[in-house]
TORZAPA-549002 format. One line per 2 residues: their letters; for each residue x, y, z of N, C-alpha, C. Coordinates in nm, 2 decimals, padded with zeros to 4 digits. Layout:
BEGIN
A	X Y Z X Y Z X Y Z | ...
***
This chain:
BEGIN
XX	08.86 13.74 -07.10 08.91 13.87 -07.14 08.82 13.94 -07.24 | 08.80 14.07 -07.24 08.72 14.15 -07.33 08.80 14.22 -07.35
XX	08.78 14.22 -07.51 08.86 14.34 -07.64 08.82 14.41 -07.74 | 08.86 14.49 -07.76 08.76 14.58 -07.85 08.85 14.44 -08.02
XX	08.76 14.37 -08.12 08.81 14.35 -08.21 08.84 14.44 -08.31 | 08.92 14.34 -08.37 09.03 14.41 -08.49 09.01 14.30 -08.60
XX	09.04 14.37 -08.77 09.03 14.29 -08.86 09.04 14.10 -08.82 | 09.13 14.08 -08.73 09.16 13.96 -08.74 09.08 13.84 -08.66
XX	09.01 13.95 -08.60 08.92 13.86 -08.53 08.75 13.83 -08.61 | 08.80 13.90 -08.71 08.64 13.82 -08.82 08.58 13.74 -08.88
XX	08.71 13.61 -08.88 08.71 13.51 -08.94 08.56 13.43 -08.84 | 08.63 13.49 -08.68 08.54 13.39 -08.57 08.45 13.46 -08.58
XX	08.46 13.61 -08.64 08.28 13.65 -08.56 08.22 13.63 -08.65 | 08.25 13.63 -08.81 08.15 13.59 -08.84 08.09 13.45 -08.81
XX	08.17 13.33 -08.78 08.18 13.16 -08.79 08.02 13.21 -08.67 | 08.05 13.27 -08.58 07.91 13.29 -08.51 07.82 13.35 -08.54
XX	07.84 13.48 -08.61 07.74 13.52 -08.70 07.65 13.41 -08.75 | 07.70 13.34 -08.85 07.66 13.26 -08.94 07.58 13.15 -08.87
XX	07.62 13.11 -08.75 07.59 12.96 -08.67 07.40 13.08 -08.59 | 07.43 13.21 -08.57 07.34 13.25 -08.49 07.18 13.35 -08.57
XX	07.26 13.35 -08.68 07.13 13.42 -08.75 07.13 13.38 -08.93 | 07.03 13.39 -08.97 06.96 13.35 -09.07 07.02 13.41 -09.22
XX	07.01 13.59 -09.16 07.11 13.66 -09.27 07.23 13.71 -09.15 | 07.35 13.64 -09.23 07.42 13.70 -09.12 07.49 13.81 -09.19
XX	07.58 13.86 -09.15 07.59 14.00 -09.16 07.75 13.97 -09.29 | 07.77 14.00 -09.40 07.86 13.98 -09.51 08.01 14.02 -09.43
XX	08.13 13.95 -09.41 08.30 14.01 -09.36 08.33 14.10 -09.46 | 08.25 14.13 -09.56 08.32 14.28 -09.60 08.26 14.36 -09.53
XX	08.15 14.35 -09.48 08.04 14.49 -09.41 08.09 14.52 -09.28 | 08.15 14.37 -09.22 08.20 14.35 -09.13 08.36 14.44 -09.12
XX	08.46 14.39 -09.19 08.53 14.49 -09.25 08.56 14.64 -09.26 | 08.43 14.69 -09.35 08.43 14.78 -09.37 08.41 14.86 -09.20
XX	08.29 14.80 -09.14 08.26 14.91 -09.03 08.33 14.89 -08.97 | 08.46 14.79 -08.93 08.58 14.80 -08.83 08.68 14.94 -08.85
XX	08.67 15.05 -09.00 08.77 15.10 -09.03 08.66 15.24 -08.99 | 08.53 15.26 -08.89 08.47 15.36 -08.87 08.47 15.39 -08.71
XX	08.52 15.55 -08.71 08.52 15.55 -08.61 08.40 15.55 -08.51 | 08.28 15.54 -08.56 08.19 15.53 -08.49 08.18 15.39 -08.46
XX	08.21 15.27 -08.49 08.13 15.12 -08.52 08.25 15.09 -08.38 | 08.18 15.03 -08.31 08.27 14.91 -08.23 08.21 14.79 -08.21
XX	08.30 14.72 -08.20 08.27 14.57 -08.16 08.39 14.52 -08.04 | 08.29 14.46 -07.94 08.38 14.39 -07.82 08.34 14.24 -07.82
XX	08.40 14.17 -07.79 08.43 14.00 -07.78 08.50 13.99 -07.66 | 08.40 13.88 -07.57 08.48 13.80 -07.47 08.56 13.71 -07.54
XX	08.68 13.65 -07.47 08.71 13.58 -07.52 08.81 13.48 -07.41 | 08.80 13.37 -07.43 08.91 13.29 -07.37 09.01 13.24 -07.47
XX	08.97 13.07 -07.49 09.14 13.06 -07.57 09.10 13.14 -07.70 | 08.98 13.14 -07.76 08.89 13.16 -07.86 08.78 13.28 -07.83
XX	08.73 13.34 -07.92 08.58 13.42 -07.89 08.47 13.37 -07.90 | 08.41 13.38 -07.77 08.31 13.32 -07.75 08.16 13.39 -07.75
XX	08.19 13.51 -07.71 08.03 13.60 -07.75 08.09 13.75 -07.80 | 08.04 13.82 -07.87 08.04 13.96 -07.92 07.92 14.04 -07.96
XX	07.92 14.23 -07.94 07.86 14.28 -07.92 07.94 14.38 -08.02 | 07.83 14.43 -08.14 07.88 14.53 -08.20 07.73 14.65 -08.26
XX	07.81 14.80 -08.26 07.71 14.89 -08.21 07.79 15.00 -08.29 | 07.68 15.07 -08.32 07.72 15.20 -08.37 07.68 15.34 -08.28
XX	07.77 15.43 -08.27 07.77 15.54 -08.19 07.70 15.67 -08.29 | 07.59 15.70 -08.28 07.53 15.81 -08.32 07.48 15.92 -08.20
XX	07.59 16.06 -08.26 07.56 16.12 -08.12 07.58 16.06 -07.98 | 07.48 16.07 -07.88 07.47 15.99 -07.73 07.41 15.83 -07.75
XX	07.37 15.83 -07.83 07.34 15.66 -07.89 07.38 15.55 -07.93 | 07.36 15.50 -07.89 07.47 15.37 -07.89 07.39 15.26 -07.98
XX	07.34 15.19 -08.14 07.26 15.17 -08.21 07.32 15.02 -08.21 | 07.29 14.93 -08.08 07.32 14.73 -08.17 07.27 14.68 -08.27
XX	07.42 14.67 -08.30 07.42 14.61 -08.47 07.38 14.46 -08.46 | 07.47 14.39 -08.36 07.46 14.28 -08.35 07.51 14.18 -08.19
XX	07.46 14.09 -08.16 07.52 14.05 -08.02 07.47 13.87 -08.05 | 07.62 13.84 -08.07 07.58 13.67 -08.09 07.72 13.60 -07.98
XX	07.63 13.49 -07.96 07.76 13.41 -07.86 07.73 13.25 -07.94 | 07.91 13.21 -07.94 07.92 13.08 -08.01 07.83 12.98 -07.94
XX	07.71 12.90 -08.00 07.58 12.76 -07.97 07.73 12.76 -07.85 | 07.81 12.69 -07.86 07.84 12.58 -07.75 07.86 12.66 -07.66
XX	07.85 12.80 -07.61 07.87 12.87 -07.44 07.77 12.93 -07.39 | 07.63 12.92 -07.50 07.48 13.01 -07.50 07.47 12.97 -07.34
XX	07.40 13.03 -07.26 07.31 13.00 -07.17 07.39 13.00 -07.04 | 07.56 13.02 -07.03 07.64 13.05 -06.91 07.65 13.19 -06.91
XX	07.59 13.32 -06.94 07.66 13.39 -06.86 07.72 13.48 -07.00 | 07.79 13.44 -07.04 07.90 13.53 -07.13 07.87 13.62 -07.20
XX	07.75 13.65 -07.27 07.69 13.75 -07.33 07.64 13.87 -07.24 | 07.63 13.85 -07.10 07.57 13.94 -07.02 07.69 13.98 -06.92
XX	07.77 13.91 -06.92 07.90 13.95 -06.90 07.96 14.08 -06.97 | 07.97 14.04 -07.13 08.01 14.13 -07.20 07.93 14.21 -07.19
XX	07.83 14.21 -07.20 07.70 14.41 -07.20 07.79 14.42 -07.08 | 07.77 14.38 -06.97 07.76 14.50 -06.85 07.91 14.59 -06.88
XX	08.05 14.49 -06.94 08.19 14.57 -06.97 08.15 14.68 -07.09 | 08.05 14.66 -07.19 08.01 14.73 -07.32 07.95 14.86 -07.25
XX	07.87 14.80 -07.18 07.79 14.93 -07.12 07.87 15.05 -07.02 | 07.90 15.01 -06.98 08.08 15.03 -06.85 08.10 15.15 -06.95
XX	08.15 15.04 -07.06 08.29 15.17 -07.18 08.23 15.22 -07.24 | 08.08 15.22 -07.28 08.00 15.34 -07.36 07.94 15.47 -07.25
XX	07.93 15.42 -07.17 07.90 15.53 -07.04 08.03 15.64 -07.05 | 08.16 15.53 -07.04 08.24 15.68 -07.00 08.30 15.74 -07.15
XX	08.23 15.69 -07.27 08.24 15.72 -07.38 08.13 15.82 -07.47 | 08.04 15.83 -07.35 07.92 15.94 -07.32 07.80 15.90 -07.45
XX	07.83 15.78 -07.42 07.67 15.73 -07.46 07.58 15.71 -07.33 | 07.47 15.75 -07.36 07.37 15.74 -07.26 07.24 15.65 -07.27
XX	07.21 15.60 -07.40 07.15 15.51 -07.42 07.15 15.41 -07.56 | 07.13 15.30 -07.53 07.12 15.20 -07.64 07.00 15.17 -07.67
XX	06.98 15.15 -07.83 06.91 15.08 -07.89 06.91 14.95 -07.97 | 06.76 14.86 -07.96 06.83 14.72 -08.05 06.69 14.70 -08.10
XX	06.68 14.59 -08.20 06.62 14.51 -08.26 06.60 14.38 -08.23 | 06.51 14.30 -08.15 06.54 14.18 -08.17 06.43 14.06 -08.22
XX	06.41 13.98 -08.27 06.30 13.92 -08.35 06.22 13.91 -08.19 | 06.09 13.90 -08.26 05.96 13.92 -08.13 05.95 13.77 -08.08
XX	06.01 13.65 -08.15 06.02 13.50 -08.11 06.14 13.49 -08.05 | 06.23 13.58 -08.03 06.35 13.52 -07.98 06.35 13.53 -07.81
XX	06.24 13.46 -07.76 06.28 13.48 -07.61 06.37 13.49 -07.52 | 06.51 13.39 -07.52 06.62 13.37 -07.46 06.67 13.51 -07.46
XX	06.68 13.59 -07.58 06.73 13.71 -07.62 06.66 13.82 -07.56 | 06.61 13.82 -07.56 06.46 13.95 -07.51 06.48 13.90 -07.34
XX	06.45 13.75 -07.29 06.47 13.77 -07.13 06.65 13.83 -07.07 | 06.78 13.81 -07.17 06.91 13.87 -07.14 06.88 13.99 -07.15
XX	06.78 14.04 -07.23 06.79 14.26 -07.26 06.71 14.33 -07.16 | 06.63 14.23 -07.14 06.51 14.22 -07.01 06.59 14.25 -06.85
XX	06.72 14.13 -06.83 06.75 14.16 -06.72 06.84 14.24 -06.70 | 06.91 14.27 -06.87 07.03 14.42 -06.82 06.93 14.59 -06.82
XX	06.78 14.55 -06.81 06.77 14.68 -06.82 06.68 14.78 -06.94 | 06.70 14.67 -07.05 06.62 14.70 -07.16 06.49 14.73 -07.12
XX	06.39 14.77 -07.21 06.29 14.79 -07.20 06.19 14.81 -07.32 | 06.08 14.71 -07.37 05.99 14.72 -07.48 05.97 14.83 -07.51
XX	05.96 14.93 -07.65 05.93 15.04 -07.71 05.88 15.08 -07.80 | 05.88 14.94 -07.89 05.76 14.96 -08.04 05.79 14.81 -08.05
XX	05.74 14.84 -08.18 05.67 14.64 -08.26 05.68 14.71 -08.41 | 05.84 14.62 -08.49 05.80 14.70 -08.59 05.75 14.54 -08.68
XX	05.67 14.54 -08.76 05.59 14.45 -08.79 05.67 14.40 -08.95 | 05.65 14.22 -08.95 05.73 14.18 -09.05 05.88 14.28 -09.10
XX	05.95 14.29 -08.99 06.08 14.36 -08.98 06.18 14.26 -09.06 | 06.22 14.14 -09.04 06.28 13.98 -09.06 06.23 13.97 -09.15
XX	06.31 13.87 -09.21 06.27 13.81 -09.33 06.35 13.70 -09.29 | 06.30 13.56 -09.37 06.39 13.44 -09.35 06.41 13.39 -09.21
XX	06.30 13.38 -09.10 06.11 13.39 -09.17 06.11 13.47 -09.13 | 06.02 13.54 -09.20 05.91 13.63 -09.18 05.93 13.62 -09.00
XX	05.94 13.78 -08.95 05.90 13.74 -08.82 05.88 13.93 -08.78 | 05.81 13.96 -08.67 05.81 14.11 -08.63 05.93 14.15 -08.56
XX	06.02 14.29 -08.54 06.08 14.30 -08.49 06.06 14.41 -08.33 | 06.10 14.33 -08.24 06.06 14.44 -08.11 06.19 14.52 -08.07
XX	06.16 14.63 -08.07 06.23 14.74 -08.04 06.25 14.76 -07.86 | 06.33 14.80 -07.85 06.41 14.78 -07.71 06.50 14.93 -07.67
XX	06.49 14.98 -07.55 06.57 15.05 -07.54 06.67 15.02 -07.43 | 06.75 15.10 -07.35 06.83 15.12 -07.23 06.88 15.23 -07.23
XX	06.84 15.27 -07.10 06.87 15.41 -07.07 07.04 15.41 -06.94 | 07.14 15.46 -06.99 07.27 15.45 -06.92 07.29 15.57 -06.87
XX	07.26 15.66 -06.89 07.31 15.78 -06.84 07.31 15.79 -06.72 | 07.33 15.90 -06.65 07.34 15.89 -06.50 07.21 15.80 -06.42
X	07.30 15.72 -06.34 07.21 15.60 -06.28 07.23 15.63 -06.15
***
């Protein structure tokens, strides 16, 4: 099942946050951008959430904040699952394209953005911290296909 989350689902996203990146993202910030109408976040989920995708809407742009799936479901599927439903409801929500950041070492990540469609567009340099690492810029173009 995919849902758009609500306050109560932050306890888990952050538990994955936390488990998936280095600085994970603070549940007040988390919080806070649940109460903007621009900020969305969707989660697959079965008994529990297992991957999520959250993004801010500027204008036709769709800006990923973040896209983590819980270690124990990485590598079946579930995260690419969710984009194509994200992508689906930002299309008829008249976004036409997304943008992300993803560290320039994180291959598993960059070959999933790779097969929905992404595409390399800059290199921003010592982007990361904690380590140190460059960040590659990514786009996707949604608009009429």
């Amino acid at each position: 099942m995919i849902k758009r989350c609500t306050k109560d689902d932050i306890d888990k996203i952050y538990s994955i946050e936390e488990k998936s990146f280095a600085d994970p993202m603070k549940t007040e910030t988390m919080l806070k951008d649940l109460d903007r109408d621009s900020y969305f976040c969707y989660a697959l989920s079965e008994e529990d959430i297992i991957s999520f995708i959250s993004f801010e809407k500027v204008f036709d742009e769709g800006q990923i904040i973040s896209v983590a799936t819980d270690p124990r479901y990485r590598g079946k599927g579930f995260a690419k699952k969710l984009f194509h439903e994200v992508i689906k409801s930002a299309k008829e929500n008249g976004i036409t394209f997304f943008t992300l950041e993803v560290r320039s070492n994180n291959t598993s990540a960059i070959a999933l953005y790779k097969s929905l469609g992404f595409k390399e567009v800059g290199l921003r340099k010592n982007y990361y911290q904690n380590p140190v690492c460059d960040a590659l810029l990514m786009d996707l173009q949604i608009g009429d296909e």
